[in-house]
N, C-alpha and C positions, 0 to 999 in steps of 0.2 A: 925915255922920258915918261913919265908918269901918265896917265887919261887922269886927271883930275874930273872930269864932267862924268866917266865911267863908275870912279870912285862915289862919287855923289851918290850915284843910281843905287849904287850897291850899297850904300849907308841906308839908304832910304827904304830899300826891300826889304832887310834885316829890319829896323825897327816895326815895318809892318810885322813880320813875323814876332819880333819881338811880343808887340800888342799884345798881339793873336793868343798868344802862348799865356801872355799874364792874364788876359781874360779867361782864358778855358780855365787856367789854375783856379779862379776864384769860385767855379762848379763844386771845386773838390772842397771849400772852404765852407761853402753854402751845405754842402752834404754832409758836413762835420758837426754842425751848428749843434750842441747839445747834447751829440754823444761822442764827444771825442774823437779824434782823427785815429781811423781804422787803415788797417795795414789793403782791404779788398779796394777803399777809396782811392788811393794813390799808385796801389801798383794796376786793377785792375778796375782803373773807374767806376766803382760801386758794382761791376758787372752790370752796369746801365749804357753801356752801348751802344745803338739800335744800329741795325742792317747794312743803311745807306753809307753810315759815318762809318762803318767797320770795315766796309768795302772797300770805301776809302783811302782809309788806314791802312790797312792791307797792301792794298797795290803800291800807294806810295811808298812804306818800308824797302819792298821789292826793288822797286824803281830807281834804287839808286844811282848815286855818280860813276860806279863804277858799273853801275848796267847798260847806263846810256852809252859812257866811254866805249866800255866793253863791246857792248854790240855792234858799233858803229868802225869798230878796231876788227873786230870779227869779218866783217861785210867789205873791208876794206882788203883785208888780208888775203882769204880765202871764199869770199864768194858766202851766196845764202847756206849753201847747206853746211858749213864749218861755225854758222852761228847759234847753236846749240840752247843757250842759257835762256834767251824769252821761251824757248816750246821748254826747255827740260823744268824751267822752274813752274808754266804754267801746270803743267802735267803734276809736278811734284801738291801744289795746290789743292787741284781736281781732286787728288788719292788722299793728301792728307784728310780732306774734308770724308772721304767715303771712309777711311781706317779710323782715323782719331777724333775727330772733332764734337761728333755727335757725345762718344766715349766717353770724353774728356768731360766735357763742359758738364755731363748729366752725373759725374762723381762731382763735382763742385772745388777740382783740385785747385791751387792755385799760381804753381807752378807749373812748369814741364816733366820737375824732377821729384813731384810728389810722391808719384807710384810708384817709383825707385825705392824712396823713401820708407814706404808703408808698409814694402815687400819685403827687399831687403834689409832692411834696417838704415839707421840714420849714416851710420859713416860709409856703409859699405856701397849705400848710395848717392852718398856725397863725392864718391871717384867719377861720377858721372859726369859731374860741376865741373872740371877741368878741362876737357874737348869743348865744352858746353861756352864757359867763359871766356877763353882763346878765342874761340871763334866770333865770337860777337865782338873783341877788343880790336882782334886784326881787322876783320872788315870794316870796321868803325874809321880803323887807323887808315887801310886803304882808300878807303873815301873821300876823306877828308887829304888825303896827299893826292889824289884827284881834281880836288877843287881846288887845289893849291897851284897845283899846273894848272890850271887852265885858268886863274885867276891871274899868273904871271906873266902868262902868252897873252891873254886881250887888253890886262890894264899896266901893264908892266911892271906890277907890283913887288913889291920883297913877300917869297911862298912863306915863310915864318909868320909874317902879321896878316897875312889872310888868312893861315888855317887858325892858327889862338884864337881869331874872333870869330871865324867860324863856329868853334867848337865852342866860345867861351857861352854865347850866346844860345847854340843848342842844351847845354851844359844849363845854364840857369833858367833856363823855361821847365825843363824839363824836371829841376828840381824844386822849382815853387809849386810846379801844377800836377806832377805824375804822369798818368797817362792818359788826363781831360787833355792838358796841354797837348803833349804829343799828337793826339787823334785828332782833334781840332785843328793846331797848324797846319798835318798831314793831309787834309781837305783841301787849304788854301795852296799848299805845296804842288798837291798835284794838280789845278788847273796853271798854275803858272807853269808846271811842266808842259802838258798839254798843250798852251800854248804859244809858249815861249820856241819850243821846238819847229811847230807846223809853219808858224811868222820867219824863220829861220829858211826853212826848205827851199820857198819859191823864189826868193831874194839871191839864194846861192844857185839858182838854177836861171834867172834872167840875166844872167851876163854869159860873155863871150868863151869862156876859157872851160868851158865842161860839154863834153863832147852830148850828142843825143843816146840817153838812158836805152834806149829802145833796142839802140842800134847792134849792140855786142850783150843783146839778154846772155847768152852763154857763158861771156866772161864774169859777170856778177854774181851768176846763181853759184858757180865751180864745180869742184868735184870732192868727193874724197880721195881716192886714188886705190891701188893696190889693196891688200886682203889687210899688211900690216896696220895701215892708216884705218880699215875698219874695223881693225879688230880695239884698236883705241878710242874711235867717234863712238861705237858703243858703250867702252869703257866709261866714257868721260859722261855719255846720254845718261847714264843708269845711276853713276853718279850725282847729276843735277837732279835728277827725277825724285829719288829716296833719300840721297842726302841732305835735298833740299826740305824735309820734312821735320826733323827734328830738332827745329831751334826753338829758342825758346823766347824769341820776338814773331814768329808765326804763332805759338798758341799765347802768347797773350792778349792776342787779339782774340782767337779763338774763347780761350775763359773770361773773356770781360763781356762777353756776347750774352744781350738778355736772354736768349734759351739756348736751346740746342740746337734746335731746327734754324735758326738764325746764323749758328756757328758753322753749319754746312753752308750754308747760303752763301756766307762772305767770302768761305773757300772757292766755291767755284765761280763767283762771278765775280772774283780779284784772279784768277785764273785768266778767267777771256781779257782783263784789265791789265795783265800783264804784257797779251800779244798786243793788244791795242798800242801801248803804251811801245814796245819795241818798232812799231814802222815808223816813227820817225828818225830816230838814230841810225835805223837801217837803211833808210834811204840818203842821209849824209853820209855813209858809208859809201853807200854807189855813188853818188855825188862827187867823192872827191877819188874812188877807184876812177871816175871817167873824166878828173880833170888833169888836162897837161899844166903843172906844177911851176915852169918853165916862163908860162904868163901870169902868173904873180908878181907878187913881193916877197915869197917867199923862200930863205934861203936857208937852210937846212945847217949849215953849217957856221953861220954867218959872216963869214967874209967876203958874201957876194956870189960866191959860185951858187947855182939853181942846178934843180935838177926835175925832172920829169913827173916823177915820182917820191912818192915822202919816203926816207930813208927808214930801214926794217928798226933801227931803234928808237922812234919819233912815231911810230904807227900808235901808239896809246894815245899822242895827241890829235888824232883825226878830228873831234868834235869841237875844241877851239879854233884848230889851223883854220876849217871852214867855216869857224865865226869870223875869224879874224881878217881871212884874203879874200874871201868871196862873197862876204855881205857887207852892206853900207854901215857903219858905227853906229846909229842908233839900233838899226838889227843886231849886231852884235851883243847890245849891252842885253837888250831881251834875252837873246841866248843865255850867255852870262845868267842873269837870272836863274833860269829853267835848272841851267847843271846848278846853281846853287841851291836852290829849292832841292832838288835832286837829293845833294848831299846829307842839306840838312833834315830830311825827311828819315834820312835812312838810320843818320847817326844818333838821333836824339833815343828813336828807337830800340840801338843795339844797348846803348848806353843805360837805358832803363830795366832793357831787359836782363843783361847783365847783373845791376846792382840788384834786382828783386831776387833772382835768383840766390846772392849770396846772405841778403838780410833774413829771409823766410827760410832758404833750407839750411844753410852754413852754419848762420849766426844762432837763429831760430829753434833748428830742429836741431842741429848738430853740437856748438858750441857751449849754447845759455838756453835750456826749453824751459826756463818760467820768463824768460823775458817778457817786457809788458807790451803792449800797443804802440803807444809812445818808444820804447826804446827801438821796437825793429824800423819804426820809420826812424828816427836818426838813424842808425846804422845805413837804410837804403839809403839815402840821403847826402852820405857821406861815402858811402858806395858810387855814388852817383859823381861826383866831384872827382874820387880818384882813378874809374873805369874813364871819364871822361880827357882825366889827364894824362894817363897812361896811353891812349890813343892817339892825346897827339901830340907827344913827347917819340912816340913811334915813328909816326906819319912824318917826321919832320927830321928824324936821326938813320931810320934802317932804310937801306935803299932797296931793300928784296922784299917790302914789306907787302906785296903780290906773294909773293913767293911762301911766308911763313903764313897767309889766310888761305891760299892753296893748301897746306898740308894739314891744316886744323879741318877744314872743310872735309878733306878724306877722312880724317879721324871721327870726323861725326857719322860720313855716312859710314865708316867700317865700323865704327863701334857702337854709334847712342842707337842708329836705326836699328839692327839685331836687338837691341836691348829692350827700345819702346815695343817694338812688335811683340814681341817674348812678354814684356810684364802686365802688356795689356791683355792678349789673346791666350797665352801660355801657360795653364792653373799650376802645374807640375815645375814650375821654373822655379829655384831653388838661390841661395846665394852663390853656392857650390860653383854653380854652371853660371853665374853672373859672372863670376870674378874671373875664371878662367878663359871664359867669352871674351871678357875685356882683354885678358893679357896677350889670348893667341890674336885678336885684331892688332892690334898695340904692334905685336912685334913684327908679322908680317906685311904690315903697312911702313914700317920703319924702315924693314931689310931691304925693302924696294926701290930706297935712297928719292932722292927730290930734287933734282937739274933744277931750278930757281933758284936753290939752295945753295948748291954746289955740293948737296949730301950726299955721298957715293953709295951706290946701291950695294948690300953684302951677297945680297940673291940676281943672278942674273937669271931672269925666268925666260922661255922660248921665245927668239924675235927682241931680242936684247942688242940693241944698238948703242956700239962701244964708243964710238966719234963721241954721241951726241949723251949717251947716257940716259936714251929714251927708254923706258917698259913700254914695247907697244901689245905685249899681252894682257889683257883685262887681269891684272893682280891686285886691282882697288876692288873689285867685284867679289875676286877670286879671298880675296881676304875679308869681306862682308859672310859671305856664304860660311866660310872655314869659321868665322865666330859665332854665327848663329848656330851650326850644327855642334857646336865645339859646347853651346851653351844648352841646349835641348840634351845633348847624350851624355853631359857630367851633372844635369839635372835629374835625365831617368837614372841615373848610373845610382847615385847616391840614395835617392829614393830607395831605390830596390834592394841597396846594401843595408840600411839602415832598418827600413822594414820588414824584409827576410830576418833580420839578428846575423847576418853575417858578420857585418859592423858590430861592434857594442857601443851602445849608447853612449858612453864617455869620450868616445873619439867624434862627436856631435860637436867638431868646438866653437861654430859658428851657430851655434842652438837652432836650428831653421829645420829638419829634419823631425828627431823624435824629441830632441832635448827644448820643445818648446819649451819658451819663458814661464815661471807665476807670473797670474795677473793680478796686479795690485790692486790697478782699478778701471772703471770702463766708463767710457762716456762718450756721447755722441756732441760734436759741434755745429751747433745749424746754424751759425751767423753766415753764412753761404747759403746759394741755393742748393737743393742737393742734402749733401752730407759729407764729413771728415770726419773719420772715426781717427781717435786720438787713445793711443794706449800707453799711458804712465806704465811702464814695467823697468826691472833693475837696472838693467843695461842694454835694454835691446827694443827695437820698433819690433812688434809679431805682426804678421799678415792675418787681414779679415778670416781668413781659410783655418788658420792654425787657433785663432780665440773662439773662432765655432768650434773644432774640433776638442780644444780645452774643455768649454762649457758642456761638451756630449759624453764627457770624459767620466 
């Protein structure tokens, strides 16, 4: 039967957030006032952000439903140290903030996928967009099928008409307002996470049925086990750590940051905000590893048999089951709350950052480069509406939809991280060794197959478990590395051939070499802080490096 009074709570949250959202929108409208609605206003808040509110921002994106889930799934399963994702993603923070942030924000780029862009040229950097978009859809979609379960299990609701309004509602703030909305709800989001979750703990911990925390420390912390098992908790560590760097809802936080110095800031003290924000799901996690299952109501199967313990395919729901058996119903609906804030914190996020990415570099740089002001905001816009439905059109139809944000997630760290680190730091990086980069990651990460999936691996690499379909050799690492160097030595390779005359210039057929472009014409755009150098040439974006070399020519 229905919690109608649960129902209520949760109408009544959402429209606060609602507010929330339409009022930060109105910032963007007030910032418009006289000179027309700019593409920096809405994707990156005027880049008038300040510190406090980005920090914010920040951690909440991070913080989502499926982090709390996750972590709390984690601690349950296998103890503290198998729960990886609060230290690997704060760590990934901490670095982003010392490698990119500063970098970033002081070219004035406005994407993630700028310097791709400027380096390589428009389309050959627009392959980037692909890992890039996946990734932000799936976990959109993940989240939101998150909230859907756990929206099912405390109010007994139909999972279909909780996520729609989930989503329709993150979906419509987040396209009237950009990302004043977003950063602003993200505030209010994350103290109802905060504490929603902490009101949750003690409530699950003053009744009878959860043994004392104390008593079996050994059982909660765990182990990893054997050489196998570490040779993959490294895998997976290295993974969250550098994969978790190059999306492109962490640097829009970053470029919407009044300076530079600001842009570090927020990384590392959404860092500490990450583990913060991990002890409480982590301790619901021991909370319900220590409760015998047996004195509940809860029945795993439902026709009354109990069992002790929550069954190995029910372990995703750890953070409702413990709203729902072990706290009083108004604690519950708090709960409720906190994963809903949670969600919607994360998804309005992906969803925006998604759509900017394809208005500005796709539409933008790639499709139409005299488009006006106006037309790239409809496009986000509209972007915005269809990333938003495709996620939960997902969330609501694929049931492995864990499974395919798992292997996009690889794809970013095997391919976009070699890439950013290269286009950033790398003066000698070429398209040449772009494109090849991307293909030997591509396909070694592919060969390696994906058990969520059910994709059979074509490479069985050393420690190849045939039951299960496990890689427990680091081949996610193993194929980061292989495209970074893959991407440096067809970089020097071609340099050297083309500059020796080995080569002859005609075989240049991606111009980046000798066959730079003519330039037709040069101009700098300072409506950024910073600078964007923008080069009209035939058919090709030239690198800053190669229109010095032109003009010395």
């Amino acid at each position: 039967m229905i919690d109608y009074v649960g129902v209520i709570a949760i109408i009544l949250f959402y429209l606060v957030i609602l507010f929330i959202g339409v009022w930060a929108g109105r910032k963007t409208d007030k910032a418009k006032q006289g000179i027309g609605e700019q593409t920096e206003e809405v994707m990156l808040a005027g880049r008038n952000i300040g510190t406090l509110v980005g920090i914010f921002t920040m951690t909440a994106t991070w913080v989502g439903g499926a982090y709390i889930n996750g972590t709390a799934e984690a601690l349950y399963n296998g103890g503290l140290v198998r729960c990886q994702a609060p230290i690997g993603y704060a760590l990934s923070l901490v670095l982003g903030g010392v490698l990119f942030a500063r970098k970033m924000r002081d070219e004035g780029y406005i994407t993630m996928l700028d310097p791709f862009q400027i380096k390589y040229g428009q389309r050959v950097g627009g392959l980037m967009f692909f890992p890039a978009l996946l990734g932000e859809i799936f976990w959109s979609a993940a989240i939101l099928s998150a909230l859907g379960a756990t929206l099912s299990v405390i109010l007994n609701i139909n999972m279909t008409v909780s996520v729609i309004i989930s989503a329709l509602i993150a979906v419509f703030y987040t396209f009237t307002g950009g990302l004043y909305a977003v950063a602003y709800t993200d505030v209010v989001q994350l103290f109802c996470i905060f504490i929603g979750l902490w009101v949750c703990i003690p409530a699950a911990l003053l009744q009878d049925k959860t043994t004392d925390l104390s008593r079996n420390v050994g059982d909660w912390i765990g182990e990893i086990g054997g050489f196998r098992e570490k040779s993959l908790w490294v895998d997976r560590m290295l993974l969250l750590v550098f994969g978790g760097i190059p999306w492109q809802v962490y640097f829009q936080r970053v470029l919407s940051s009044k300076t530079s110095s600001g842009a570090q800031k927020l990384s590392f003290v959404a860092g500490i905000g990450c583990i913060m924000m991990a002890i409480p799901p982590a301790l619901i996690g021991v909370i319900a590893r220590n409760t015998d299952w047996r004195l509940t109501e809860y029945s795993p199967w439902g026709n009354g048999t109990k069992s002790q313990h929550i069954p190995a395919d029910q372990t995703n729901m750890v953070v409702p089951l413990v709203f729902q058996y072990l706290t009083p119903k108004w604690v519950s609906f708090i709960g409720l709350g906190a994963v809903s804030a949670a969600v919607m914190s994360s998804a309005d996020s992906s969803v925006l950052s998604a759509a900017s990415m394809f208005a500005h570099n796709i539409w933008k740089l790639t499709i139409r480069p005299h488009a006006s002001e106006k037309e790239v905001i409809v496009v986000m816009r509209f972007s915005i509406i269809v990333v938003g439905g495709l996620a939960t059109v997902m969330a609501l139809t694929i049931n492995s939809i864990y499974g395919l944000w798992y292997l996009c997630a690889d794809l970013v760290y095997v391919i976009l991280f070699p890439q950013l680190l290269l286009v950033m730091y790398f003066k000698r990086s070429n398209t040449y060794g772009s494109l090849c980069g991307y293909a030997v990651g591509l396909l070694l990460r592919l060969s390696g197959g994906e058990p969520l999936l059910h994709f059979p691996a074509i490479i069985h690499y050393p420690m190849y478990d045939v039951e299960t379909g496990t890689q427990y050799f680091p081949f996610k690492t193993m194929s980061m590395i292989a495209s970074l160097y893959c991407c440096v030595a067809i970089s020097l390779t071609t340099l050297y051939l083309f500059k020796s005359g080995i080569l002859s210039p005609k075989y240049d057929v991606l111009n980046c070499v000798v066959n730079a472009p003519i330039l037709d014409s040069w101009r700098t755009d300072s409506s950024a802080d910073g600078y964007e150098l923008q080069c009209e040439l035939r058919d090709f974006n030239a690198t800053e490096d190669s229109i010095r070399e032109l003009l010395g020519a």
